[in-house]
C-alpha positions as a Python dict, from the first residue, in 0.01 Angstrom:
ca = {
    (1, 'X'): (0, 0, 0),
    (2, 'X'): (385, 85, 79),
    (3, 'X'): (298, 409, 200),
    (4, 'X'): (-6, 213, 473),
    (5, 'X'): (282, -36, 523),
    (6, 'X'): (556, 256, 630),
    (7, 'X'): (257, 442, 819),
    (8, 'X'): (242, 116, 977),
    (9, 'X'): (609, 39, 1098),
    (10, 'X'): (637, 435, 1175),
    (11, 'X'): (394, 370, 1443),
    (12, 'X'): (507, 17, 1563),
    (13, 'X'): (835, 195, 1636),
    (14, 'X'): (648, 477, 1826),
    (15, 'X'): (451, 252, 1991),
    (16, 'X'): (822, 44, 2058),
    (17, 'X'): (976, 393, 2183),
    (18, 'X'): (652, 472, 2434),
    (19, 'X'): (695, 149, 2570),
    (20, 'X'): (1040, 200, 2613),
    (21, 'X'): (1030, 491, 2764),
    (22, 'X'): (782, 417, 3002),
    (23, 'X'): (994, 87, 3088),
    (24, 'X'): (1281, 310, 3129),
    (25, 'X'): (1085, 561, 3344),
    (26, 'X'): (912, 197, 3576),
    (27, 'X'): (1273, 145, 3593),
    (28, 'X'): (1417, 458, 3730),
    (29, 'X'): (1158, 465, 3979),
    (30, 'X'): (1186, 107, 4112),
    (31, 'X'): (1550, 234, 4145),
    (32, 'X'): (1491, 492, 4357),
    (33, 'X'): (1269, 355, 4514),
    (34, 'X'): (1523, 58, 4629),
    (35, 'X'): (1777, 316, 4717),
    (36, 'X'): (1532, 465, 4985),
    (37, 'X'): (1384, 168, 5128),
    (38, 'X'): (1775, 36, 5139),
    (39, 'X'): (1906, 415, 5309),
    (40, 'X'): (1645, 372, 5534),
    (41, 'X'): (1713, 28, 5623),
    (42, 'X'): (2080, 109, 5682),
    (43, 'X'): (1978, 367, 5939),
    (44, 'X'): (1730, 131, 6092),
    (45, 'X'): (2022, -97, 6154),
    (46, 'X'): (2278, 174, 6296),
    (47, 'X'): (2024, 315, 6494),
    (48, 'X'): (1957, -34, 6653),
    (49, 'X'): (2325, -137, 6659),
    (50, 'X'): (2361, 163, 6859),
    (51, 'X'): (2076, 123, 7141),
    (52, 'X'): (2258, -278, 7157),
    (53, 'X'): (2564, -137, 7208),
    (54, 'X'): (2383, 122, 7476),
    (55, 'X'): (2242, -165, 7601),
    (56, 'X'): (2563, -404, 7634),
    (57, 'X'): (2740, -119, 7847),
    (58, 'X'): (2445, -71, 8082),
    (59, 'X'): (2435, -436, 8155),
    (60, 'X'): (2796, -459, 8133),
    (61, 'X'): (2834, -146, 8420),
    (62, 'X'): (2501, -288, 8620),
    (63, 'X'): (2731, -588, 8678),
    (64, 'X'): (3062, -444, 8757),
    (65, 'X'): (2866, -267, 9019),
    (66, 'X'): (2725, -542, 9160),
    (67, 'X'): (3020, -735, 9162),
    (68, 'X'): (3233, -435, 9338),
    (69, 'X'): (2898, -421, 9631),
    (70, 'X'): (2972, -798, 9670),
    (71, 'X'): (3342, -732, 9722),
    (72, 'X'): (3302, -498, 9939),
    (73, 'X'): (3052, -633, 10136),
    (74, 'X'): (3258, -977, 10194),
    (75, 'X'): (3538, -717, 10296),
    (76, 'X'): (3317, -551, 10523),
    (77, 'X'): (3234, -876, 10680),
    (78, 'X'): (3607, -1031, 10674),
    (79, 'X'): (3675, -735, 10863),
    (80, 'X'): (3406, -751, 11093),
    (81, 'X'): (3538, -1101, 11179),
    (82, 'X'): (3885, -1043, 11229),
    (83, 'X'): (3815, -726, 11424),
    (84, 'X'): (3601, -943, 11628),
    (85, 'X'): (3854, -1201, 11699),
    (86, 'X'): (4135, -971, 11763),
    (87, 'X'): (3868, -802, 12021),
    (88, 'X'): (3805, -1116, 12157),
    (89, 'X'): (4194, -1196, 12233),
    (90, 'X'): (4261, -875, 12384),
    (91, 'X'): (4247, -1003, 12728),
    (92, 'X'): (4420, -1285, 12660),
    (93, 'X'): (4695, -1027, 12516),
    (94, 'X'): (4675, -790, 12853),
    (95, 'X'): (4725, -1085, 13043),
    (96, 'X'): (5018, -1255, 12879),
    (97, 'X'): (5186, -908, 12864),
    (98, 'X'): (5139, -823, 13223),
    (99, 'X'): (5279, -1198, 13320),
    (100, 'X'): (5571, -1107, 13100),
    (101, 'X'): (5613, -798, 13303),
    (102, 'X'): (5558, -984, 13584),
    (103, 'X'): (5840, -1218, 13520),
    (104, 'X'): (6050, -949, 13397),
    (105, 'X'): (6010, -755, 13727),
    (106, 'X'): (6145, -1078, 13920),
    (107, 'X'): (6401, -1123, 13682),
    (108, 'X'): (6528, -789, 13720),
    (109, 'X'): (6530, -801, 14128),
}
């Protein structure tokens, strides 16, 4: 009966050890596993920080450009206007400058 009753704990404790071992090999594997899937994720996430950060200086140049077109376009058109004006005074100009001259030719005689 001792010897049926050692036989017996003998393979309780193998039984223990396979279980162990296979919980220790379940284990190593969900380990691993997590490691990957977490590797992976961090790339996931650089590779999309990356295209946002792509992204944030496209938009970001897209409207410096559009704000330097509008600039220069209200330039263009300030321009346009004051070149107008001045065009439009430049009889006004001749005429003031040839009284002048006028005057200054009877002052002189």
């Amino acid at each position: 009966m001792k010897v049926e009753v050692l036989k017996d704990i003998r393979q309780t404790e193998d039984e223990y050890k396979s279980t162990i071992a296979a919980a220790n090999e379940a284990r190593r594997s969900l380990i691993a596993s997590a490691e990957l899937e977490a590797d992976n994720l961090v790339q996931t996430a650089a590779k999309d920080a990356e295209e946002y950060k792509k992204q944030c200086i496209a938009d970001a140049r897209s409207q410096a450009t559009e704000t330097y077109e509008q600039i220069v376009r209200q330039g263009k058109d300030q321009a346009a206007a004051l070149e107008s004006k001045g065009r439009q005074n430049v009889d006004k100009v001749i005429e003031l400058l040839v009284t002048r001259f006028k005057g200054q030719l009877n002052v002189s005689s």
